[in-house]
N, C-alpha and C positions, 0 to 999 in steps of 0.2 A: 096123620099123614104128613109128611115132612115137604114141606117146600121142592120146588121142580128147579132144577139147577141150568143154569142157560151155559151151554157150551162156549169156552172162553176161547175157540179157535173162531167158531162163526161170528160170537158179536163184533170178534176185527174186523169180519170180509165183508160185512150184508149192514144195509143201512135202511132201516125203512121208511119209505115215500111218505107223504101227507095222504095219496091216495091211497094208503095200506099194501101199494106194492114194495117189492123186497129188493133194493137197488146192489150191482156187484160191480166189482171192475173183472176188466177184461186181461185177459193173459198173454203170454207172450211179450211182455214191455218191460223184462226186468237186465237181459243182456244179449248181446249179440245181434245189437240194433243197427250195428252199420250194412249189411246185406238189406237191410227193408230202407224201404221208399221213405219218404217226408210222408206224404199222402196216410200211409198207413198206418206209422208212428204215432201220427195227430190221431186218427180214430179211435187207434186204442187206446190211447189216453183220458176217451168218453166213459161213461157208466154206464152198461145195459140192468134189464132186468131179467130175472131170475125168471125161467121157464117154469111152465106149469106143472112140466113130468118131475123139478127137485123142488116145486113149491112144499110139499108135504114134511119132505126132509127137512130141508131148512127151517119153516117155521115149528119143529119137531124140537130143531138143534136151540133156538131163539126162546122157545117156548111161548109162541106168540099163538093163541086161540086156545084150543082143548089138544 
């Protein structure tokens, strides 16, 4: 059985935490930033984590677990 190949678009987007959660950034911050606030600019600049409904996907894409 041949090695499981980790998708080369995910391993850019998703980072994984020390606690084994699956860290993303957030969207909407790449153009057409003058219409939005400071306020919300700065937020999205943060990292959230990955929902539980694409936890499967992703760590599927990562090939993190079985």
């Amino acid at each position: 059985m041949p090695k499981m190949k980790t998708n080369s678009s995910a391993k850019k987007r998703f980072s994984l935490t020390g606690t084994g959660k699956i860290a993303r950034k957030n969207a909407y911050k790449s153009h057409i930033l003058t219409k939005m606030s400071t306020k919300r600019k700065r937020n999205l600049g943060h990292t959230s984590m990955v929902s539980d409904a694409d936890m499967g996907n992703v760590k599927r894409m990562l090939c993190i677990g079985k």
